[in-house]
C-alpha positions, 0 to 999 in steps of 0.5 A, a space after each residue: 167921411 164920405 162926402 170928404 172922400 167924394 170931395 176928393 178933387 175939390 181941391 182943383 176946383 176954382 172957387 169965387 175970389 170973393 167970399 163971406 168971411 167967418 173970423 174964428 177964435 182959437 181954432 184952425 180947420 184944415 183942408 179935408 177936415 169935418 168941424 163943428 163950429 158954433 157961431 153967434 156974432 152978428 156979422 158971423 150969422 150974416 156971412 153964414 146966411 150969405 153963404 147959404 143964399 149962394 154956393 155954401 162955401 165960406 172962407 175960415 180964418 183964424 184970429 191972432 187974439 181970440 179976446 177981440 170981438 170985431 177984428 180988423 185985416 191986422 187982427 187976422 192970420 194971413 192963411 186960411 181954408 175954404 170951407 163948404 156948409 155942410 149943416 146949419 142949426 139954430 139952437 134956442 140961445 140965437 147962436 147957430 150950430 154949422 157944420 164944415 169941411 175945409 176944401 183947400 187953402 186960400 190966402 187972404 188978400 184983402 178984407 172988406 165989410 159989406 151987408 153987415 158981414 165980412 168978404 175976402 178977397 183970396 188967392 187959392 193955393 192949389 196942390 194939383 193931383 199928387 204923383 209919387 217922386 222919390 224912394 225918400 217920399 214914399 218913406 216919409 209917408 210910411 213913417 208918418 202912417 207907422 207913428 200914427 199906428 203907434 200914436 192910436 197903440 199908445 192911447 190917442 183917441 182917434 176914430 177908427 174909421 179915421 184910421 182906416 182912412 189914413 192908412 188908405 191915403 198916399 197923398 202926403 198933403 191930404 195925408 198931413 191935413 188929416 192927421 193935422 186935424 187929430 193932433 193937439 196942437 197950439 193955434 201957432 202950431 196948426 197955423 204953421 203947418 197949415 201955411 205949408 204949401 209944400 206937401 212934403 214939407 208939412 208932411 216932414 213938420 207933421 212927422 216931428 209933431 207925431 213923433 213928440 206926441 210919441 214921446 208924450 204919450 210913452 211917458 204918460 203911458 210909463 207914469 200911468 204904469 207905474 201908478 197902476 202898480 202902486 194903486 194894485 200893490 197898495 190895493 192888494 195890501 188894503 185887502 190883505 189887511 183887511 182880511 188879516 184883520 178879519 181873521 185876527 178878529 175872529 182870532 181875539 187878536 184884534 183885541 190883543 192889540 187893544 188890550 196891550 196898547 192899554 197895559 202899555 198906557 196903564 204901566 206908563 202912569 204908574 212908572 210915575 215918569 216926570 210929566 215932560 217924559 210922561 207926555 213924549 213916551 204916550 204921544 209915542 204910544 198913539 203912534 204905536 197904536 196907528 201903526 201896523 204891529 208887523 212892522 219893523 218900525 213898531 218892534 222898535 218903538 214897542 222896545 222904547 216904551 217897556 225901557 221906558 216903563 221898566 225905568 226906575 223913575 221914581 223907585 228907590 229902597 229906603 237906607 239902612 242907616 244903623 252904624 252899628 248894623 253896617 259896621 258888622 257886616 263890613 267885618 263879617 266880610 273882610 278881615 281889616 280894611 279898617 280906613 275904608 270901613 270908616 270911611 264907608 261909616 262917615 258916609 251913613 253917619 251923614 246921612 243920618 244925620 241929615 235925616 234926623 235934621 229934616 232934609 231929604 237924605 238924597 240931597 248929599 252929594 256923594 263923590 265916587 270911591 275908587 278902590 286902588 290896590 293890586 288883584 285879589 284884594 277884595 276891591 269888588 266883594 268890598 263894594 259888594 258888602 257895602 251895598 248890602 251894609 247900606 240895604 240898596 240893590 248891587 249891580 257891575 259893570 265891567 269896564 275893562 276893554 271897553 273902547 265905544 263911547 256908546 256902551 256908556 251913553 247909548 245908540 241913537 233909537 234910529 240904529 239897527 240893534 240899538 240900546 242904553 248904555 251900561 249905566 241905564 242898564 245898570 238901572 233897570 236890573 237894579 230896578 231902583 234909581 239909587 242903587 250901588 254901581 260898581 265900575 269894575 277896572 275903570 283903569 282898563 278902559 280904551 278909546 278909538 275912532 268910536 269915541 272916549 267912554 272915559 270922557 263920557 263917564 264925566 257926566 255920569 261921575 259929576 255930582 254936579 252934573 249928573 242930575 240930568 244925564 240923558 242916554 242917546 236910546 233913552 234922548 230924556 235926562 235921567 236922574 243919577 244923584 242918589 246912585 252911588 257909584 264906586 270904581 276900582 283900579 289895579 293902577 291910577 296912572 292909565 286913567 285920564 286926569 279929568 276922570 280921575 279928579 272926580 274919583 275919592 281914591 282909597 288905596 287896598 294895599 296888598 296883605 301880610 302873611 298874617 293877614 292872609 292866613 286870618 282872611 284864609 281862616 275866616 272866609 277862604 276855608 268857610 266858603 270853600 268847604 260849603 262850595 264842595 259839600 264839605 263839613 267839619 267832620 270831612 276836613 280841618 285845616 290848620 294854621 301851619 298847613 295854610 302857612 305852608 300854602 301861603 309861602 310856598 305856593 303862592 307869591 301875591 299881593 292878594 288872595 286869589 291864588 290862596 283860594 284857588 289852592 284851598 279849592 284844589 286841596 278841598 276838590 282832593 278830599 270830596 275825591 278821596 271820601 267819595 271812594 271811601 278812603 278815610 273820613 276825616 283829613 286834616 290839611 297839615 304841611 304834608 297833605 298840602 304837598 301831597 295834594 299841589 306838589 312840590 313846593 314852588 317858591 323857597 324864599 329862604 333860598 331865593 335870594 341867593 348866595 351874596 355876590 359883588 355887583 348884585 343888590 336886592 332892590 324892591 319895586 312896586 307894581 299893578 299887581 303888587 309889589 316885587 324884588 329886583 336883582 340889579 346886577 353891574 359889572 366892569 370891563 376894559 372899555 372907553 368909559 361907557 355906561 351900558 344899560 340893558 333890561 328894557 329901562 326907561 329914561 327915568 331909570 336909565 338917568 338914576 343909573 347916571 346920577 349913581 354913576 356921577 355920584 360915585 365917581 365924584 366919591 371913588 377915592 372915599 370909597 377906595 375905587 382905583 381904577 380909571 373911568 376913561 378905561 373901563 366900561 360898566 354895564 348894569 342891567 336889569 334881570 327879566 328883560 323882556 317887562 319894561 321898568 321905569 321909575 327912579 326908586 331903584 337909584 340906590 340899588 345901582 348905586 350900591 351895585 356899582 360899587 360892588 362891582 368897582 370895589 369887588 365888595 360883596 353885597 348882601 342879598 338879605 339887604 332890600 333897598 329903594 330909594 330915590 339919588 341925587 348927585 349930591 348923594 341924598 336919598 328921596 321919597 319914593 312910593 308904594 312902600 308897603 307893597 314893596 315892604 311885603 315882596 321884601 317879606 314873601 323873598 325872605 329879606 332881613 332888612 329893609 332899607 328906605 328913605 327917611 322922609 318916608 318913616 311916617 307913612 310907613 309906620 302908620 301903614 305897616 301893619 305891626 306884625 310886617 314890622 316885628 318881622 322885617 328891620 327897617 333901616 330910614 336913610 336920608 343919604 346914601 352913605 349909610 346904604 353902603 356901610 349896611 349893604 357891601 361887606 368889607 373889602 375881603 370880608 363876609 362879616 361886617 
């Protein structure tokens, strides 16, 4: 560096026109520049021994195509510097090792080949001794010395020395030529720079280059960062782990791990899994065991394998196939029912027979039961009682209010919280793949943008299809065949028609008061009595006391509010004995009111005094059956029909049938007045609950004349029926439902359509029939003669 700033005014000096010429191949040395240069070819060597013999200085030039071994003037770049020999060596493989240092530029003029070597003739391009100009040169000069202090801030390799050189320099060309000789740049690049004669022009193109190189080495520099902190972070979390893991060693922990991996791999085989999920559920095991246990990922594959495990893939309790045994139990636990009963016993009587045939049992497609009746029944505790008939495990589901296709299939594992649905569910707290499902309130299911759980329930409810029913957590299929699935519904109508087409629908139509007082006596009063540590020396009911409960307390198709009412009365008497009052209490008309009050409901005064336009009229409802009042009136008006009490088109259209019948009839039945003139209003007491259905057409009818004629109905006279115009009276149903409200309000006679006598008498029971007279009509003539009293009369 020295003899370069010695040299400091070479620059001006005048140097030969003709000098050896030493071709260079990708490299380009600047004017103020040192560089090492290794040269071996021939005419190379002699321009350097001509060089030497003379003055030392040589003319460096560089080559447009690195690649050619003996270029021509084409061949070489038209700029170049003049260089003196500084050092030569010759090093063992012939080549020679010089040492230079550029001194100014020079262009090249003409090319000529003598002795053995290359000479140029050139023209010098001198700068002369620069002197400052402009505010805007000296700026550029601190700009360019500041980028270089950023340039060496940012990791560039560039000799101390060097940059102290640099910040000494104010020439901008000598500046340039420097920095030129530090940068990185393409042989285009430094060609371009060093065919610059204007200092502040290079200086300007230097400036541009350090300033990329800026950006470059701030990207880099962001990158190695960025590359820094990960390699630390996860330098950091290898030692933790190692630590972690030395402590867990010397903890046992290590071995925990191990050890649960093996349970885990040892309760797989014995699941006795089908091999394809077999083969997936360990493949997941390996993954577990390479994974850290700590992580989220890990909880969440752990939860997979022990459902997977706990899955009852191949364990099943052996039928009890003795009919005799199931029929016992069945009527150990409920009073009557004798259809579904049967039907429950033709189902073991199958199987065995299968069984004693040879087949396997499970190959019998068993469609879904759905009981159908209205609350309190004992829907639930029958499916309970079956599954205990037949010796398998009992599990609900409750349905009612589910609206998430989800809570039937399941989550997809990759969710946060996700599980099985309720069916896998179901299985596992069952522990055995052919136990009896209960789908509680299959009628009460909804849907929304979550999905239909009731189309999802399709596959689960298909003999044909659930076979292979694959929940999204579980993502295998999963044999259903052998469960045995039954539903129950207060109503049909809200479940959908496709589901509803795979269901073996059972009716449970609503009890008696003989059945009631039966059921109370056998299972009510027993159940309760232990419920409340209560025995016979404590308590006795009687048939009367529990009579009077059942009429005067309780309006229900079902039983529920029957037992509610035994418990009140039996918490009463665990009460009084625990103060000592008395020891045996015996449950007659008189306790019961002392205990629940006064009586709630009076069927005998009920139904009222007769009255015109009022007829009884019966309806069927989810919760059972129940009386209607169906009142008319007429008034001065234009000939309108007015219809009120929230009806819907069916009703409202069987009020006009009526309406069309009789005035097709008035002069038959002594109507006088003048339809255009009148109005006549019907409506329907309890506005506020909608009523639909075309059951209540002879109720109008009969109403309507009453009020048109001023004949007085008999409110004793329940009725349903479907009318025509022509005055025919249809088929309607639930039937028995409505027979029975008849029979809670305290009517004498029931009048009903003909062609429903068959189904009534076969499902009456015999004592609802010895109680209540029951009048079949096929026309609606015959419904007026027995409803409406003569003209004037209150007898018939």
């Amino acid at each position: 560096m020295g003899e370069m700033v010695q040299n400091k005014q070479m620059g001006e000096m005048k140097f030969p026109e003709e000098l050896p010429v030493l071709p260079l191949r990708d490299v380009v040395v600047f004017p103020m520049m040192i560089a090492p240069l290794f040269v071996g070819r021939p005419f190379s060597l002699n321009a350097i021994e001509e060089a030497l013999k003379e003055h030392k200085l040589i003319f460096l030039v560089t080559q447009k195509d690195k690649e050619i071994e003996e270029p021509t003037r084409e061949d070489l770049y038209d700029v170049g510097t003049v260089a003196v020999i500084l050092k030569a060596m010759k090093m063992g493989d012939g080549r020679v090792k010089i040492l230079v240092q550029g001194l100014g530029r020079a262009r090249l003029k003409e090319l000529k080949f003598e002795d053995n070597h290359f000479k140029a003739v050139v023209e010098h391009l001198l700068e002369g001794e620069y002197v400052p100009q402009t505010l805007e040169e000296e700026a550029l000069v601190k700009l360019v010395k500041d980028q270089i202090e950023r340039v060496v801030a940012l990791g560039k390799q560039i000799p101390p020395d060097m940059v102290a050189i640099l910040r000494s320099i104010e020439d901008p060309g000598r500046l340039a030529d420097l920095i030129a000789g530090q940068l990185d740049l393409s042989t285009e690049e430094a060609i371009d720079i060093l065919s610059t004669v204007d200092p502040i022009e290079r200086l300007k193109k230097i400036s541009e280059k350090l300033e990329h190189e800026i950006k470059v080495l701030e990207i880099q520099e962001l990158i190695r960062t960025k590359a820094r902190e990960s390699m630390e972070k996860e330098q950091r979390e290898y030692f933790l782990r190692q630590q972690l893991r030395a402590i867990r060693k010397e903890l046992g922990e290590e071995e925990e791990k191990s050890k649960e991996i093996e349970e885990y791999r040892e309760k797989i085989k014995k699941a006795k899994m089908p091999k394809e999920v077999e083969e997936s559920v360990l493949k997941e095991l390996s993954r577990l065991e390479k994974m850290h246990p700590e992580s989220a990922e890990a909880a969440v594959l752990r939860t997979w394998i022990e459902w997977m495990i706990e899955l009852p893939w191949n364990k099943r309790t052996r039928d009890k196939l003795d009919i005799e045994r199931a029929k016992k139990i069945l009527d150990e636990d409920h009073y009557d029912l004798e259809k579904l009963k049967d039907r429950i016993l033709e189902y073991l009587a199958v199987k065995s027979l299968i069984k004693k045939r040879r087949k396997k049992s499970r190959e019998v497609k068993q469609p879904t039961i759905c009981f159908v009746g209205p609350p309190g029944v004992g829907k639930t505790s029958l499916a309970r009682s079956i599954a205990r008939a037949l010796g398998r495990k009992f599990v609900r589901i409750s349905l009612g209010g589910v609206r998430d296709e989800a809570e039937i299939r399941g989550h997809r594992r990759t969710y946060v919280g996700a599980m099985p649905g309720k069916i896998i569910q179901a299985l596992r707290k069952a522990g055995t793949k052919n136990p009896v499902i209960l789908l509680d309130e299959i009628d009460k299911m909804a849907s929304d943008f979550r999905g239909d759980p009731a189309a999802a329930l399709l596959e689960v409810l298909d003999p044909e299809q659930n076979r292979e029913f694959v929940d999204n957590y579980i993502n295998h299929p999963f044999d259903l065949s052998e469960v045995l699935f039954i539903a129950t519904a207060n109503t049909p109508h809200t479940i959908p028609e496709p589901l509803f087409d795979r269901l073996e629908v059972l009716n449970i139509p609503g009890y008696t008061e003989q059945e009631k007082l039966q059921i109370a006596l056998r299972y009510i009063v027993p159940k309760q009595m232990k419920n409340h540590a209560l025995t016979e020396k404590d308590i006795e009911f009687t048939e009367s006391g529990i009579l009077h409960i059942i009429r005067h307390y309780t309006r229900e198709a079902g039983v529920r509010n029957l037992d509610r009412k035994i418990a009140a009365i039996c918490r009463k008497v665990a009460l009084w004995i625990s103060e000592g009052k008395e020891k045996k209490y015996k449950v007659t008309k008189k306790l019961v009111e002392k205990v629940l009050g006064a009586p709630k409901f009076i069927p005998e005064l009920e139904l009222g005094e007769d009255e015109v336009g009022v007829a009884t009229g019966l309806a069927w409802t989810p919760v059972g059956g129940d009386v209607l009042f169906i009142e008319a009136v007429v008034t001065k008006g234009t000939g309108r029909l007015i219809l009120t009490g929230r009806l819907g088109d069916v009703m409202k259209e069987s009020a006009q049938a009526a309406l069309g019948f009789i005035k097709a009839n008035a002069s038959k039945y002594g109507v006088k007045k003048d339809f255009s003139k009148i109005d006549i209003h019907v409506h329907v007491p309890a506005g506020a609950i909608p009523k639909d259905g075309p059951s209540a057409g002879i109720t109008i009818a009969t109403a309507m004349l009453s009020a048109l004629t001023g004949r007085k109905v008999k409110k004793e006279v329940a009725m349903t029926g479907e009318i025509t115009l022509g005055g025919k009276v249809l088929p309607v149903g639930g039937l028995k439902e409505k027979i029975l409200a008849a029979l809670r309000y305290g009517a004498k006679t029931v009048v009903l359509p003909e062609k429903n006598r068959a189904e009534v008498m076969e499902e009456l029971p015999e004592e609802a029939k010895k109680k209540v007279k029951l009048v079949f009509v096929d026309r609606i003539e015959p419904v007026f003669e027995l409803a409406l009293y003569k003209k004037g009369s209150r007898k018939k």
